[in-house]
C-alpha positions, 0 to 999 in steps of 0.5 A: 500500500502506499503512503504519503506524509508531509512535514514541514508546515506551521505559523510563518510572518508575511515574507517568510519561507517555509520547507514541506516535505512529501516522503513517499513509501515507495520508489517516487519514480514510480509515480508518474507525477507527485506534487502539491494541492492546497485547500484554503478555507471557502476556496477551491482545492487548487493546484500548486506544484506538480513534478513528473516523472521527467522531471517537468515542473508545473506551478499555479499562477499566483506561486510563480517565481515564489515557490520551488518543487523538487525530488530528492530519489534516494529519500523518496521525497518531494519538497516544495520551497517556498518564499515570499509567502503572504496570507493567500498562501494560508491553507492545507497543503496536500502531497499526491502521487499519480500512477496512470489514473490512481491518486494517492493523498497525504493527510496534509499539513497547515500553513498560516502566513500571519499578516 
C-alpha cells in the first residue's frame, strides 16, 4: 500500500519561507507525477506544484517565481520551497502521487502566513 506524509508546515510572518516535505513509501519514480494541492478555507482545492516523472515542473499562477518543487530519489521525497509567502498562501497543503489514473493523498499539513 502506499503512503504519503508531509512535514514541514506551521505559523510563518508575511515574507517568510517555509520547507514541506512529501516522503513517499515507495520508489517516487514510480509515480508518474507527485506534487502539491492546497485547500484554503471557502476556496477551491487548487493546484500548486506538480513534478513528473521527467522531471517537468508545473506551478499555479499566483506561486510563480515564489515557490520551488523538487525530488530528492534516494529519500523518496518531494519538497516544495517556498518564499515570499503572504496570507493567500494560508491553507492545507496536500502531497499526491499519480500512477496512470490512481491518486494517492497525504493527510496534509497547515500553513498560516500571519499578516
Amino acid at each position: 500500500q502506499v503512503h504519503l506524509a508531509e512535514l514541514g508546515g506551521g505559523l510563518v510572518q508575511a515574507g517568510g519561507s517555509l520547507r514541506l516535505s512529501c516522503a513517499a513509501s515507495i520508489n517516487i519514480f514510480e509515480f508518474n507525477d507527485m506534487g502539491w494541492y492546497r485547500q484554503a478555507p471557502g476556496k477551491e482545492r487548487e493546484l500548486v506544484a506538480s513534478i513528473n516523472v521527467g522531471g517537468v515542473t508545473k506551478y499555479g499562477e499566483s506561486v510563480k517565481g515564489r515557490f520551488t518543487i523538487s525530488r530528492d530519489g534516494a529519500k523518496k521525497t518531494v519538497y516544495l520551497q517556498m518564499n515570499s509567502l503572504n496570507p493567500d498562501d494560508t491553507g492545507v497543503y496536500l502531497c499526491y502521487g499519480r500512477i496512470l489514473s490512481r491518486h494517492t493523498w497525504g493527510k496534509g499539513t497547515l500553513v498560516n502566513v500571519s499578516s
